[in-house]
C-alpha positions as CSV (number, residue, x, y, z in Angstrom):
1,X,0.0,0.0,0.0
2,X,1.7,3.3,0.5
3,X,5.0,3.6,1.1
4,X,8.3,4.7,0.5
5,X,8.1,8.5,0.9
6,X,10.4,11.1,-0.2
7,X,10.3,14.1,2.4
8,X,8.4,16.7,1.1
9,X,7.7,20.4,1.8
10,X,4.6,21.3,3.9
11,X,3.1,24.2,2.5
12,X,2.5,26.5,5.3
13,X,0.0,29.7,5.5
14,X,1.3,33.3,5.6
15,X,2.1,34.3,9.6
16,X,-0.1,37.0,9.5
17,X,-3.2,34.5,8.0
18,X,-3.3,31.8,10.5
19,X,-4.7,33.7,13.4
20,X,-7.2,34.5,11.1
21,X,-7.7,30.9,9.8
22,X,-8.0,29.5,13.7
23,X,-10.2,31.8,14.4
24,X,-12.9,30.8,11.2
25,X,-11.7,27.6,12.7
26,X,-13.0,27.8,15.8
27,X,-15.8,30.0,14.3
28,X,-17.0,27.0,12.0
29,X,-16.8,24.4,14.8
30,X,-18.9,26.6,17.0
31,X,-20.9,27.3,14.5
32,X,-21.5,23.2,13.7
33,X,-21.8,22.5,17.6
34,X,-24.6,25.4,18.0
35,X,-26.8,23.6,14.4
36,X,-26.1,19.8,16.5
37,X,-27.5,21.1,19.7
38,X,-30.4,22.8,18.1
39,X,-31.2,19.6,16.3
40,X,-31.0,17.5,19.3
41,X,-32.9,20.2,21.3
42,X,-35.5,20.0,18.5
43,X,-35.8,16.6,18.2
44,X,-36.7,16.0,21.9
45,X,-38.9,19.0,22.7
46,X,-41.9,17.1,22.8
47,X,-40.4,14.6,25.5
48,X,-40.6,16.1,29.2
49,X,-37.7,15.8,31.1
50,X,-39.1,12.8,33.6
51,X,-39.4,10.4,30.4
52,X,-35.7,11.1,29.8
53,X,-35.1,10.2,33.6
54,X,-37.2,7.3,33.3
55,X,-35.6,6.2,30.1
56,X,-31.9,6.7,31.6
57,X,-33.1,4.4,35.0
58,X,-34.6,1.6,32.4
59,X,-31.1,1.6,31.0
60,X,-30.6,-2.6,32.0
61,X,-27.3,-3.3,33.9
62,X,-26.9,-6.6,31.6
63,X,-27.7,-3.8,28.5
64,X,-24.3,-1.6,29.9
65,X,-22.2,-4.7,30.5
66,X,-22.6,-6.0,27.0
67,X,-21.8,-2.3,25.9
68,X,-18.9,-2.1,27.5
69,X,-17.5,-5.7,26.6
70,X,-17.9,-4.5,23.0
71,X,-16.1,-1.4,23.6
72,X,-13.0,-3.5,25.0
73,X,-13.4,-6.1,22.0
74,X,-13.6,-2.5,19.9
75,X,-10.3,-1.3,20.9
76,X,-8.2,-4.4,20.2
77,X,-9.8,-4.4,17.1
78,X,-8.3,-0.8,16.8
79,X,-5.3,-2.1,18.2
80,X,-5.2,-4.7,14.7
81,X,-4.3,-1.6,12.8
82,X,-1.2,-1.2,14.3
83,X,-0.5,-5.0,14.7
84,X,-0.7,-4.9,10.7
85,X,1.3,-2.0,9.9
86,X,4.1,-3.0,12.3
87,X,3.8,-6.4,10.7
88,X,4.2,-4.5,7.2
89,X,6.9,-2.3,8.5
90,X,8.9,-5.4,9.5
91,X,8.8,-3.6,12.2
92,X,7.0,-6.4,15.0
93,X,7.0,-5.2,18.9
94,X,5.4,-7.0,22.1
95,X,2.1,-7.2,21.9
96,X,1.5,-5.3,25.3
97,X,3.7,-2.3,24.0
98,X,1.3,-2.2,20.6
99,X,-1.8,-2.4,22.8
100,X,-0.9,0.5,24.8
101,X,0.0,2.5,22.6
102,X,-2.6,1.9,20.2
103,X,-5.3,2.2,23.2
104,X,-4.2,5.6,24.1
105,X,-3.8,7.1,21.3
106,X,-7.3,6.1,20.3
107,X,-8.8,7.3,23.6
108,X,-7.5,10.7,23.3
109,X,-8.1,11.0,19.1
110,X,-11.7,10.1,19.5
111,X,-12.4,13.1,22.2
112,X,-10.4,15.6,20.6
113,X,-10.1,17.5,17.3
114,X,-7.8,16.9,14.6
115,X,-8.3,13.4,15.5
116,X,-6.0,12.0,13.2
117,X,-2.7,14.4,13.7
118,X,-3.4,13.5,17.3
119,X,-3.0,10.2,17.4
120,X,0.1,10.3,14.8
121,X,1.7,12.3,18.0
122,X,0.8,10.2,20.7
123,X,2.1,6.8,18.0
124,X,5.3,8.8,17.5
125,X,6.1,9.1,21.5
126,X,5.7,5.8,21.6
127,X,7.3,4.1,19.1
128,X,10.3,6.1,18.4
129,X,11.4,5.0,21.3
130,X,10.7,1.5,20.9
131,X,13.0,1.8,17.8
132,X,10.9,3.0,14.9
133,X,12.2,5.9,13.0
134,X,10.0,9.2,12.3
135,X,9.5,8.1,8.8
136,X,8.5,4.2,9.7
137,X,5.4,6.2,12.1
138,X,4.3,8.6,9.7
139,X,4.3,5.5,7.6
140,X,2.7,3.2,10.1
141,X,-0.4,6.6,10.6
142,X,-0.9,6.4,7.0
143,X,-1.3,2.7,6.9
144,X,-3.9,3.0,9.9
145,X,-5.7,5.8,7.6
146,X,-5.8,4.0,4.5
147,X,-7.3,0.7,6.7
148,X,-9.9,3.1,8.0
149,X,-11.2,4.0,4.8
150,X,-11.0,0.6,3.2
151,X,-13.0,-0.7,6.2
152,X,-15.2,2.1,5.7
153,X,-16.1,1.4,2.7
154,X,-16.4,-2.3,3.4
155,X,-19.0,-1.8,6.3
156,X,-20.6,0.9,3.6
157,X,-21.3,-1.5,1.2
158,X,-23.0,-4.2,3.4
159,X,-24.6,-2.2,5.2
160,X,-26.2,-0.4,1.8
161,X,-26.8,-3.5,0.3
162,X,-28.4,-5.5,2.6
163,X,-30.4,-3.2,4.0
164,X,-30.9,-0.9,1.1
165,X,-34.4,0.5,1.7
166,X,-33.4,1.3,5.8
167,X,-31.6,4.9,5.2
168,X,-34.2,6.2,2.4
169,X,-37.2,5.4,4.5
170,X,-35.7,6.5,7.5
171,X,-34.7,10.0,6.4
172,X,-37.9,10.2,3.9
173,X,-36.2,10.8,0.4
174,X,-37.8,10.2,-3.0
175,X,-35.2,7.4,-3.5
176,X,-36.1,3.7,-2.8
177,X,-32.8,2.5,-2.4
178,X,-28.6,2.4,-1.3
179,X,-28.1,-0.1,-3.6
180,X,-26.1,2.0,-5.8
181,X,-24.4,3.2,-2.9
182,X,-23.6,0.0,-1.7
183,X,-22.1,-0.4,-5.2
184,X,-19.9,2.3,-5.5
185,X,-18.4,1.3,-2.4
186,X,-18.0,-2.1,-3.0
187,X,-16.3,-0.9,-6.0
188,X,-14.1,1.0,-4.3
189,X,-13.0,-2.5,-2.1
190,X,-12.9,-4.6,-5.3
191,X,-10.3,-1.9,-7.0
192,X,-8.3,-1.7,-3.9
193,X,-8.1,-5.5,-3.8
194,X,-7.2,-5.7,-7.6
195,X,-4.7,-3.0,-7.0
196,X,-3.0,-5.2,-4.7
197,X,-3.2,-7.9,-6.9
198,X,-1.5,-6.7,-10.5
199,X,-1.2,-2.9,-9.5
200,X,2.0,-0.9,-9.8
201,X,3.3,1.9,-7.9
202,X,2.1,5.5,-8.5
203,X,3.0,9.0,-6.8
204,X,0.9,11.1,-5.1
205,X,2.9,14.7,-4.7
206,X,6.3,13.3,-3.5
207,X,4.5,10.3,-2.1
208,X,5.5,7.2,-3.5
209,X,2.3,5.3,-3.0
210,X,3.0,0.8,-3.5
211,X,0.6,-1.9,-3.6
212,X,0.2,-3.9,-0.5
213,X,0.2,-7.7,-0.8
214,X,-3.5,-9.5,-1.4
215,X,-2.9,-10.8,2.3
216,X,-2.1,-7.2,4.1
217,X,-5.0,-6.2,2.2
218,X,-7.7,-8.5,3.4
219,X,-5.8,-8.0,6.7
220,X,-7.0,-4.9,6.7
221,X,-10.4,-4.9,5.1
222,X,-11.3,-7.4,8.0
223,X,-9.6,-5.6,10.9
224,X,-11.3,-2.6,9.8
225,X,-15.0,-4.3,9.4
226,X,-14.2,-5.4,13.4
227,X,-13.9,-2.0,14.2
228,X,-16.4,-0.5,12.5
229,X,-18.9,-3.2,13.5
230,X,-17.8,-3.4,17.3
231,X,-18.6,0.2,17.5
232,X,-22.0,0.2,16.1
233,X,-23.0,-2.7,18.0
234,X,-22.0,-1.0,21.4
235,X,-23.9,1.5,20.8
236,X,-27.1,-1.1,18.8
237,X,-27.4,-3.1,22.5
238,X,-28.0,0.2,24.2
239,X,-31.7,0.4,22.4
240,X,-34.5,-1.0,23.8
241,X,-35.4,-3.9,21.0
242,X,-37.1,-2.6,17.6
243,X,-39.3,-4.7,15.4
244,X,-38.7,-1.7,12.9
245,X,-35.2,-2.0,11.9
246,X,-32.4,-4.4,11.6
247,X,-29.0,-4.2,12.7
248,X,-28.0,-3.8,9.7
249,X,-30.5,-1.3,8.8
250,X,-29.1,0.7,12.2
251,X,-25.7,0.0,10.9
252,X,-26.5,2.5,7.8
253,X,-27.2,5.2,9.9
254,X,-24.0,4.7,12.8
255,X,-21.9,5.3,9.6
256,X,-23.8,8.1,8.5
257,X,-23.7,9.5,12.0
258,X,-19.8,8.9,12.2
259,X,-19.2,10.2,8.7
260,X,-21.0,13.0,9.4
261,X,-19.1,13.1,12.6
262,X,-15.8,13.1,10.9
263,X,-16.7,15.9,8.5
264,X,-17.2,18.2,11.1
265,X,-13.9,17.5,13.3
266,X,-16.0,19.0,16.5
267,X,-14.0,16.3,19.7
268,X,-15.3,12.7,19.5
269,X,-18.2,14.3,17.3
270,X,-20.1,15.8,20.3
271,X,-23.1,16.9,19.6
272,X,-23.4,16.4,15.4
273,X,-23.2,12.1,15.9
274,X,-25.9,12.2,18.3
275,X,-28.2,15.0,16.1
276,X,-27.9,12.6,13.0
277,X,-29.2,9.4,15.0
278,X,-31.8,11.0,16.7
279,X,-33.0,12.5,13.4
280,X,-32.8,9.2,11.5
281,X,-33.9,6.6,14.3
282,X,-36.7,9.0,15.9
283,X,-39.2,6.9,14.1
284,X,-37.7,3.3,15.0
285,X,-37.4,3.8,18.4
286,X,-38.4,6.4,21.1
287,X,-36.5,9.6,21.2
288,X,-36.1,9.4,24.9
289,X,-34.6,5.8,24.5
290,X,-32.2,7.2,22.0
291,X,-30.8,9.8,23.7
292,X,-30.2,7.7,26.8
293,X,-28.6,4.8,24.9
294,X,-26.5,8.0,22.9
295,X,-25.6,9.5,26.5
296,X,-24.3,5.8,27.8
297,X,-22.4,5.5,25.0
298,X,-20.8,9.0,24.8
299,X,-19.6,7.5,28.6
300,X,-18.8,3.7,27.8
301,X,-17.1,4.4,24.3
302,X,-15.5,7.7,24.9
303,X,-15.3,9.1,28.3
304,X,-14.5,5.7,30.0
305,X,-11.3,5.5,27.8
306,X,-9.9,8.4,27.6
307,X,-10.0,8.6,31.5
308,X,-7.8,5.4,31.6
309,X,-5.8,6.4,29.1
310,X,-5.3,9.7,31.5
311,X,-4.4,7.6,34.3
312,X,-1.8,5.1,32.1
313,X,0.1,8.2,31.2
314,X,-0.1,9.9,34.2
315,X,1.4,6.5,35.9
316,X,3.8,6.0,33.4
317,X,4.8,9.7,34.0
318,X,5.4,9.3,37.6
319,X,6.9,6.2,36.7
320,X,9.8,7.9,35.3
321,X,10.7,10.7,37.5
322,X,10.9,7.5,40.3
323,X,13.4,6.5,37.8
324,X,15.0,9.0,37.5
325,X,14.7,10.1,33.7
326,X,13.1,8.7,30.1
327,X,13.1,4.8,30.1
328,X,13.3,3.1,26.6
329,X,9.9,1.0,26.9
């Protein structure tokens, strides 16, 4: 898949316009965060606030436990990408050194902005000094991108196609189907896999961009589909049962939601994940019920992590003044 990369010069904005462009920055994301709110505020005015407590107290303790055993199963499915990029790297470290560092830098991307340059950072503190070189991690982030997106469009296009009239009825569009959704996706899987069949390099600026082996990529289409799956269904055994929609059918609109979510680059999503699920499931389930399972999930997927990953680096931290300086591992 990608690789060899020639260094190449970051185009950077003029001193005096980047003020300027963090401010429309923050202006935008404010601006995003404000429209989520007011479609979450709008799509449970007509439920009083006692249904919401009643809904949040209905929340089943068996309900929260299979949530958050998905969540763990969820992570060292993230924790594959880095398995498989080390692996293509031939660059192979302890398991419990990949897990950690895979794990926290996933628990603080998915609550902060600029998700993806975040947990680049947190790979590189890791890993350079567990021997990797500043190239092998930038290599190593654009493997886990490029698995992202492959899985992506994997979960896409079954999601699309075997649920194909959930999304159009659900959002009320003249359209009667994602099949040719599902398609274009599916297409995009099927090149990807010929590419890494009988494909030949091909540069992308100074990028040098090769094609992975057939193994690394089905490696990665199914590391990815865990992922992606694990996370909706965390989030799927939350809701009370629904005779109205499928898993898969639900499955549709997570993606949506977390597409929509990445667009926007607000942390974790706040606020614009949880306005396209209420919008699209407010006529599967009850809207109280959504926003509870939502809220729980915001805590068991997000919240919960990132405070461990606070306390592993805090320990580790205080590990190595006790010892005096940096350790190598």
């Amino acid at each position: 898949m990608v690789t060899r990369t020639q260094k190449a010069e970051r185009p950077t904005a003029p001193p005096r316009s980047r003020p300027l462009l963090r401010t429309l920055g923050w202006v935008v994301e404010l601006a995003l965060l404000a429209g989520a709110i007011w479609v979450v505020r709008r799509q449970l005015r007509e439920v009083p606030l006692h249904e919401l407590i009643a809904e949040f107290r209905s929340l089943r303790l068996s309900r929260l436990v299979a949530s958050l055993a998905l969540t763990v199963l969820g992570y060292l499915a993230l924790a594959g990408y880095d398995f498989i990029a080390l692996r293509f790297l031939r660059h192979p470290l302890a398991a419990s050194k990949v897990v950690l560092a895979s794990f926290i830098g996933y628990a603080l991307a998915n609550n902060v902005p600029l998700s993806f340059f975040v947990g680049g950072s947190v790979r590189y503190r890791f890993y350079s000094r567990w021997g990797l070189s500043t190239a092998e991690t930038t290599e190593l982030v654009f493997l886990n991108l490029m698995t992202y997106t492959i899985g992506l469009l994997a979960a896409a296009a079954i999601s699309f196609i075997l649920e194909p009239t959930a999304v159009p009825r659900l959002i009320g569009v003249h359209v009667s189907t994602t099949v040719p959704l599902g398609v274009i996706a599916l297409a995009g899987v099927l090149a990807y896999l010929a590419w890494s069949l009988w494909g030949k390099p091909f540069h992308v600026v100074r990028w040098r961009l090769e094609p992975p082996s057939p193994r690394f990529a089905l490696q990665q289409i199914l590391v990815s589909l865990a992922d992606w799956t694990l996370s909706g269904a965390a989030l799927f055994v939350l809701l009370p049962a629904s005779h109205v929609i499928t898993f898969f059918g639900f499955f549709a609109v997570f993606i949506l939601g977390q597409v929509a979510a990445l667009i926007a680059q607000l942390p974790g999503g706040i606020g614009i994940f949880e306005a396209v699920m209420l919008a699209m499931l407010g006529d599967s389930y009850r809207r109280g019920a959504i926003f509870s399972a939502l809220v729980a999930y915001r805590v068991i997927y997000f919240f919960l992590p990132l405070c461990v990953a606070t306390v592993l680096l805090s320990g580790r931290a205080v590990l190595k003044l006790n010892r005096g300086g940096p350790q190598q591992g």
